[in-house]
C-alpha positions as CSV (number, residue, x, y, z in Angstrom):
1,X,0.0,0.0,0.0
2,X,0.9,3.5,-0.7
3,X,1.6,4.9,3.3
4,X,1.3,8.7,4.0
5,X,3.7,8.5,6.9
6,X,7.4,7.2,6.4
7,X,7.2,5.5,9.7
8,X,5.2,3.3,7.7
9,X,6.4,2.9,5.0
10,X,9.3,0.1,3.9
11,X,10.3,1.1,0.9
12,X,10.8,4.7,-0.3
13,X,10.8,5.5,-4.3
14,X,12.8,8.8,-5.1
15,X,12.3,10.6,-8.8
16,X,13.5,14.0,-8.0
17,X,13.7,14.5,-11.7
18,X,11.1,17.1,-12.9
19,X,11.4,16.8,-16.7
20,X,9.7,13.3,-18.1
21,X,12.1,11.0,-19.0
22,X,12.5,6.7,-19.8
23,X,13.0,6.7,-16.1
24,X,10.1,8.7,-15.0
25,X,7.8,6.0,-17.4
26,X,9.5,3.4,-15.2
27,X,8.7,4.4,-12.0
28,X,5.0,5.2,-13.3
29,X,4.6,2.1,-14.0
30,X,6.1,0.2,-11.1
31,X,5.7,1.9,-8.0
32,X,2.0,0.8,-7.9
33,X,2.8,-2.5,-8.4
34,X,5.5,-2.1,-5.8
35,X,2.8,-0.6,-3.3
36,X,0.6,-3.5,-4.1
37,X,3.1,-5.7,-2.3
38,X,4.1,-3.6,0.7
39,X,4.1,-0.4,2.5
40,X,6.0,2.0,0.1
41,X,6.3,5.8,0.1
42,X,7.2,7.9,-2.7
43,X,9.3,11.2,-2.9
44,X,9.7,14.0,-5.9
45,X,7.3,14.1,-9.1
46,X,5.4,12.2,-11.9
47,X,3.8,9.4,-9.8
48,X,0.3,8.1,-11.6
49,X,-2.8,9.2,-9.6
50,X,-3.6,7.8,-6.0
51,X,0.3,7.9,-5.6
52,X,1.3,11.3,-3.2
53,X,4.6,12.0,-2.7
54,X,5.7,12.6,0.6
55,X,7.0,16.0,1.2
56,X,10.6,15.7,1.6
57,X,11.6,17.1,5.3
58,X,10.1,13.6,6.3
59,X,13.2,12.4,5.7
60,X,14.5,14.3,8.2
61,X,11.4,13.9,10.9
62,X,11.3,10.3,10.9
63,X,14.2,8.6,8.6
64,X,15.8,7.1,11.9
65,X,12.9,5.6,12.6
66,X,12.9,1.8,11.8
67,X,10.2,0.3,9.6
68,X,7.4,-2.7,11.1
69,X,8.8,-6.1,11.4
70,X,12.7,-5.0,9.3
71,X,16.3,-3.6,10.2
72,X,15.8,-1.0,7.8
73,X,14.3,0.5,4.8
74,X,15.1,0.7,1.1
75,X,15.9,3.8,-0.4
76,X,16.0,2.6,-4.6
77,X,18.0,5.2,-6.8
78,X,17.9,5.3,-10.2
79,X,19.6,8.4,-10.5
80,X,23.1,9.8,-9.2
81,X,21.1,12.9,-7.4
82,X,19.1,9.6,-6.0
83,X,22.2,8.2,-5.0
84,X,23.7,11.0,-3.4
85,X,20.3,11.7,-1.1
86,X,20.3,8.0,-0.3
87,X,24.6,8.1,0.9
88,X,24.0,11.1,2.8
89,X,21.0,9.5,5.1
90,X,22.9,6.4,5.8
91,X,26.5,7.3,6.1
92,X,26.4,10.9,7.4
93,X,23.2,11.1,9.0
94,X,23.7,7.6,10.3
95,X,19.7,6.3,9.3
96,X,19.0,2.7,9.3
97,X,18.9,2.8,5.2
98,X,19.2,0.0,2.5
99,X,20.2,1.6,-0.5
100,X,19.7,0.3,-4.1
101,X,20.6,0.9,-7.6
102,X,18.9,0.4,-11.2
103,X,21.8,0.6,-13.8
104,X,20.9,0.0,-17.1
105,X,23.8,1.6,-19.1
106,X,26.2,-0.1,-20.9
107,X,29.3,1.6,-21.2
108,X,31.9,3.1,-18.5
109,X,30.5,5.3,-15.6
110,X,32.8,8.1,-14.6
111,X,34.8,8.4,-11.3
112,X,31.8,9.8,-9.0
113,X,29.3,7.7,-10.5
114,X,31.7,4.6,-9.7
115,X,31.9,6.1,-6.3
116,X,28.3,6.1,-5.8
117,X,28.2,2.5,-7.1
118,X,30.3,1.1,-4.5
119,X,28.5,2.4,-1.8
120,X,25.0,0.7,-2.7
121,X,24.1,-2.1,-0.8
122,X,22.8,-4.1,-4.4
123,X,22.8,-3.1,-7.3
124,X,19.8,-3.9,-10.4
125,X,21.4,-4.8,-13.5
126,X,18.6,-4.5,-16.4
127,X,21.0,-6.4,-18.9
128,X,24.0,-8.6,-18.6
129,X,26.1,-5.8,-20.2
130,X,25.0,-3.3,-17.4
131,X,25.8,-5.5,-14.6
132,X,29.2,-3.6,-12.5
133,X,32.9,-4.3,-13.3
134,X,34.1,-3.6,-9.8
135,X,32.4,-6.3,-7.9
136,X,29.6,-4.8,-6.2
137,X,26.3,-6.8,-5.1
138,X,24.5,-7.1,-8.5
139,X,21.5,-9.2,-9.7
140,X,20.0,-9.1,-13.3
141,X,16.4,-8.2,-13.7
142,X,15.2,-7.0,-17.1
143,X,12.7,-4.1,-17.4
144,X,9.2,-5.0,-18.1
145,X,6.4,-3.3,-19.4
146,X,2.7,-3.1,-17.9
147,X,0.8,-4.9,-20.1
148,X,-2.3,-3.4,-19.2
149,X,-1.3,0.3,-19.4
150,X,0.4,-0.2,-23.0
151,X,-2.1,-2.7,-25.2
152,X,-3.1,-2.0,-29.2
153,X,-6.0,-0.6,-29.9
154,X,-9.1,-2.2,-30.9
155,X,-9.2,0.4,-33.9
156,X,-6.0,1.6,-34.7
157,X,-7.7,4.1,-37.7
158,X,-10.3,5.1,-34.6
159,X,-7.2,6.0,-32.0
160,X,-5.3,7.7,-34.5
161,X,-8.2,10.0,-35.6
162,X,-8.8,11.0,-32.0
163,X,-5.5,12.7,-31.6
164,X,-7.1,15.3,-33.8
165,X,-3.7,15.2,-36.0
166,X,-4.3,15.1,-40.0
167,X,-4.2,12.1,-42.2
168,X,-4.4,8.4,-41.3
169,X,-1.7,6.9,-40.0
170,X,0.8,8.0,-37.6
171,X,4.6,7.4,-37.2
172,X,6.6,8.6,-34.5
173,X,9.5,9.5,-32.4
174,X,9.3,9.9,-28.4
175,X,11.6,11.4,-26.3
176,X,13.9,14.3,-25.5
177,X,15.2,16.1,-28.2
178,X,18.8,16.6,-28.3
179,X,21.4,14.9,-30.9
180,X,22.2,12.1,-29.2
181,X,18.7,11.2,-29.6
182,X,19.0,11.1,-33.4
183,X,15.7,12.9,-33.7
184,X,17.4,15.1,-36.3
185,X,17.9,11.7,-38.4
186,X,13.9,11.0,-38.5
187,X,13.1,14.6,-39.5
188,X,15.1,14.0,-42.2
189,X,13.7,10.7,-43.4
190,X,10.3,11.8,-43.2
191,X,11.0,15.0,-45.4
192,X,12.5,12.5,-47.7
193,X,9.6,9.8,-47.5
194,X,6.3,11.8,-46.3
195,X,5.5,13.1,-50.1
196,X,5.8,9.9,-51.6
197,X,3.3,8.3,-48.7
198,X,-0.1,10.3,-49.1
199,X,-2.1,9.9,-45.4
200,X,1.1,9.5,-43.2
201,X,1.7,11.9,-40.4
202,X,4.7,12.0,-38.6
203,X,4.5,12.7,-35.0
204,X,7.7,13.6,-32.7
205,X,7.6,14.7,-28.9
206,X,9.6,16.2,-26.1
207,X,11.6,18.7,-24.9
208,X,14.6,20.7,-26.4
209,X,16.2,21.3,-22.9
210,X,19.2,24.1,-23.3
211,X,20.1,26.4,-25.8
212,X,22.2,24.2,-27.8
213,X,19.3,21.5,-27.8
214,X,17.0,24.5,-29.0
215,X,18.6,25.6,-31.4
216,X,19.0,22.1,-33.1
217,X,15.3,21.4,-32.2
218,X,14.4,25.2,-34.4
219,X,17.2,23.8,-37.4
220,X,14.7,20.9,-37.7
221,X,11.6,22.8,-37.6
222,X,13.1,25.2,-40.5
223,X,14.0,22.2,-42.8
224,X,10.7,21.1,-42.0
225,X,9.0,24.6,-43.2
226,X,11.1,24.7,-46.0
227,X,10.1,21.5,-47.7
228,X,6.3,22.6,-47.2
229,X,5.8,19.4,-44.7
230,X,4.6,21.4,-41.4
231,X,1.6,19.9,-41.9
232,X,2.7,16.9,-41.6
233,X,5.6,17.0,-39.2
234,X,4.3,18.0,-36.1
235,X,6.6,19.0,-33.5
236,X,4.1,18.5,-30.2
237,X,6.3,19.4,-27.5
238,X,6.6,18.0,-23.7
239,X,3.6,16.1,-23.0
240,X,2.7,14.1,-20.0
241,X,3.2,10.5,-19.3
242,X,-0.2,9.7,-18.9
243,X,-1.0,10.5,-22.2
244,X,1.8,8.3,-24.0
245,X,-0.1,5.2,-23.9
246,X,-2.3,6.4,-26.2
247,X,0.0,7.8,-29.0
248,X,1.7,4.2,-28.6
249,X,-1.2,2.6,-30.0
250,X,-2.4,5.4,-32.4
251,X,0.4,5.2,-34.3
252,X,1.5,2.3,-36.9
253,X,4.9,2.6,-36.7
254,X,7.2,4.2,-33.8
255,X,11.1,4.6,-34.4
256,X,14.3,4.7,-32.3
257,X,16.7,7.0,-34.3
258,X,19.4,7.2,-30.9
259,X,23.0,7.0,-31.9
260,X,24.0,6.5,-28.1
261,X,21.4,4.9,-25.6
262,X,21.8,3.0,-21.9
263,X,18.8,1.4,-22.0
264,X,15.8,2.4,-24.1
265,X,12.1,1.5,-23.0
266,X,10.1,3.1,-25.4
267,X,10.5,0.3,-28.4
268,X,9.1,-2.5,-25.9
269,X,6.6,-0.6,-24.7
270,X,5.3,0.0,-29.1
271,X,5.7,-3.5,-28.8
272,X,3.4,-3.9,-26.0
273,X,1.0,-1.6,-28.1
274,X,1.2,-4.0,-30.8
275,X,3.2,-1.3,-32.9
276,X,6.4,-1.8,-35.0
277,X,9.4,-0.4,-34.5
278,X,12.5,0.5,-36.3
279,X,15.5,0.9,-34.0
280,X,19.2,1.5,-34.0
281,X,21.4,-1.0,-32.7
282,X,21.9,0.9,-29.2
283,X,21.0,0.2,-25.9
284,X,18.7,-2.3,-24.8
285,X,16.8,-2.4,-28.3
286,X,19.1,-5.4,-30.1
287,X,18.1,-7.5,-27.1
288,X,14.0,-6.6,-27.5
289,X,13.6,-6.1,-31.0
290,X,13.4,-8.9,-33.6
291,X,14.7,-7.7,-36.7
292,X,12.8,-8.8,-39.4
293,X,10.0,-10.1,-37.6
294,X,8.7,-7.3,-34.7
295,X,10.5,-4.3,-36.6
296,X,13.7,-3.6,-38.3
297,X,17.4,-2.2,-36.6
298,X,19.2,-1.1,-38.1
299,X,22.8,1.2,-37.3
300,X,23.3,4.0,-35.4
301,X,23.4,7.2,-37.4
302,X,22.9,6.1,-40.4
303,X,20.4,7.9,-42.3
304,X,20.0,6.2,-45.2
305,X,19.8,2.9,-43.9
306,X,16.9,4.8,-41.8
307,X,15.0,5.4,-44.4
308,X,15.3,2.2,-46.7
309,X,13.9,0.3,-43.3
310,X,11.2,2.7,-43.1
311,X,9.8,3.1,-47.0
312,X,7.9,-0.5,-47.2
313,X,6.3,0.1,-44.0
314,X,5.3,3.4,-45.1
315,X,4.1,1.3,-48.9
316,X,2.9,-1.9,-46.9
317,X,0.6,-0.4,-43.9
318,X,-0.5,-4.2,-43.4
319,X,3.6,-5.5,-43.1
320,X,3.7,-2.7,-40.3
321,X,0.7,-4.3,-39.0
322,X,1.5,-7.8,-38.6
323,X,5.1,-7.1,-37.0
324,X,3.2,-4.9,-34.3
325,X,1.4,-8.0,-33.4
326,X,4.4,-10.3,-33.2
327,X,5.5,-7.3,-31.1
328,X,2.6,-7.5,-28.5
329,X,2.6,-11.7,-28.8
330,X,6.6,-11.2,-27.8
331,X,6.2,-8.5,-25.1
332,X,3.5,-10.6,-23.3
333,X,5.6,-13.9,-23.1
334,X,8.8,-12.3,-22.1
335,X,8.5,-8.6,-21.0
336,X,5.9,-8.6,-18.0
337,X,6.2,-6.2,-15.7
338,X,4.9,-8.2,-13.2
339,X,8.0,-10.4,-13.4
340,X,10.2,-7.5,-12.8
341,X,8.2,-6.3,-10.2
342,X,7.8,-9.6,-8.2
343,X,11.9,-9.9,-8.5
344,X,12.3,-6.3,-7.9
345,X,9.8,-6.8,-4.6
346,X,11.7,-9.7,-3.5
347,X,15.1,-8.1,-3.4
348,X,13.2,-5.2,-1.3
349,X,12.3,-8.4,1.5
350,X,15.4,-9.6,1.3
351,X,17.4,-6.0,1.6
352,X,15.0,-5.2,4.3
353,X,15.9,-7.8,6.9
C-alpha cells in the first residue's frame, strides 16, 4: 500500500527529476505495483494518480525511525542525485537505510558515478552488459512493461483519428530532443519519404532542454518549413506521461533514431502496443527487437539505412501491422512487468531484513 507517513512505509521511491524522462515512465509504471506488495512511500514528481509524494523534510522527521517487522528501509535510486540523497542518510546522518541501484547503461561510468556505485548495498542490473565491473552486489532483472497500461488498440484508424492530428496513420519519435537522440535523423527521413506516402503523419515529442538543444530542435523545424511538410511533421512538445499510452497505440509505426542509448524503453513498450518499430542497434533495443520479424534495426546514425527500413512500411501499412502483433505476442511472453516487479519486490524483502 501506498503509506502517507514514512514511519510506515518500507520502501521509499525517489524521482527528484522534474522533466519526463524513460526513467520517469519506469517508475509510473512500477511503484503501484511495488505498493501493491508492501508499504511503500514515494518522494519527488510524476507518480500516476492515488500515488502522493511525501513531502521531503520527512526524511528528516522520521528517517531514523525503523520500519514494522525489518532492520531498515530501502531507499531505490535510479539516478546519481538519487544516490547521493540516499549516501547522505545512511552514512552521514547515520539512518537505518538499505540503499539500491537500477543501472541500465552499458558503457563506462565516470569516477563519481563509480563512487556512488560502491556504496549501494545491491545493485539492479537490467541487462547482462550493465551489470558492474568492480564487484559490487548485482543481480539481473530485465525491465518489463505493464501490459495493461500499454495494449493496441481495438481500432488503430479510430485511435489515430482522436489525436485530432491530420491524415491516417501515424509514425513517431518519443523522447527528448537533443542529438544524441537522433531525432534530427527521422526529420530527415520523413522529409525524404512523407511526399511519396499520401495519409502519413509523422509525429515527434519532447523537450529541447538548453540552448544548444533548441537551437538544433528550431534547425529541424526550418528544414521542416522549407520542404512545405509542417503539416505533416508536427513537432508537439513535452507532453505528460499519462498521455503516451495512447499515442503508442495510435500510431502504426514508432522509431528509435538514438545514436547513443543505456537502456531504451520506449521500443518494448510500441511493442506492447502492438506497434512496429525500427530501432538502432543501441542500448537495450538489439536484445528486444526482432529484426525482421517485430521491426527492423538497423545502425546508429545512419540515415540512409533509416529510411530504406522505413519506406515498405510506409508502402505496406499491413507488413507494419502484422510485426506490431508479433510485437505485442513477444512482449507478453517475455516482458511482463509483473515479473520485474515480483523480482524487484523480493530483493526489497530480502534488503529489508
Amino acid at each position: 500500500m501506498v503509506v502517507n507517513s514514512l514511519r510506515d512505509a518500507l520502501v521509499v521511491i525517489p524521482s527528484l527529476h522534474k522533466r519526463w524522462s524513460g526513467i520517469n515512465s519506469v517508475i509510473w509504471t512500477t511503484t503501484p505495483a511495488i505498493a501493491a506488495a508492501m508499504p511503500t512511500a514515494a518522494i519527488g514528481y510524476h507518480f500516476p494518480p492515488g500515488i502522493t509524494p511525501l513531502p521531503f523534510a520527512q526524511l528528516l522527521a522520521k528517517g531514523w525511525s525503523r520500519p514494522a517487522g525489518a532492520r531498515r528501509r530501502v531507499w531505490h535510486a535510479r539516478r546519481n542525485n538519487d544516490m547521493i540523497i540516499g549516501v547522505l542518510l545512511r552514512d552521514v546522518l547515520r539512518q537505518p537505510w538499505a540503499l539500491v541501484f537500477t543501472r541500465e547503461g552499458r558503457g563506462a561510468s565516470g569516477r563519481f558515478t563509480r563512487f556512488l556505485l560502491g556504496r549501494m548495498d545491491h545493485i539492479i542490473a537490467t541487462s547482462r552488459p550493465a551489470l558492474p565491473r568492480d564487484g559490487e552486489p548485482a543481480s539481473i532483472i530485465p525491465h518489463g512493461v505493464d501490459m495493461d497500461r500499454f495494449h493496441p488498440a481495438p481500432d488503430r484508424a479510430a485511435a489515430w483519428a482522436e489525436t485530432g492530428l491530420p491524415g491516417t496513420r501515424g509514425i513517431g519519435v518519443f523522447g527528448r530532443i537533443r542529438p544524441n537522440k537522433g531525432t534530427d535523423l527521422f526529420v530527415d527521413a520523413m522529409i525524404a519519404l512523407l511526399p511519396h506516402h499520401p495519409g502519413w503523419t509523422a509525429i515527434v515529442t519532447g523537450e529541447a532542454v538548453g540552448e544548444d538543444n533548441q537551437r538544433f530542435l528550431a534547425a529541424m523545424q526550418a528544414r521542416v518549413a522549407a520542404a512545405g511538410l509542417s503539416e505533416r511533421i508536427h513537432f508537439l512538445g513535452l507532453l505528460e506521461g499519462a498521455r503516451m499510452p495512447g499515442l503508442f497505440r495510435a500510431i502504426s509505426v514508432y522509431v528509435a533514431p538514438q545514436r547513443r542509448e543505456e537502456f531504451g524503453l520506449t521500443p518494448l513498450e510500441a511493442m506492447a502496443s502492438g506497434t512496429a518499430v525500427v530501432a538502432t542497434r543501441t542500448g537495450a533495443a538489439p536484445d528486444l527487437v526482432r529484426d525482421g520479424t517485430t521491426g527492423t534495426l538497423i545502425a546508429p546514425d545512419d540515415g540512409a539505412a533509416l529510411q530504406a527500413a522505413l519506406e515498405p512500411l510506409l508502402a505496406e501499412p499491413a507488413r507494419a501491422e502484422a510485426m506490431g502483433a508479433e510485437g505485442r505476442r513477444i512482449a507478453l511472453a517475455e516482458h511482463s512487468a509483473a515479473a520485474e516487479n515480483a523480482a524487484v519486490a523480493n530483493l526489497y524483502r530480502r534488503l529489508s531484513a
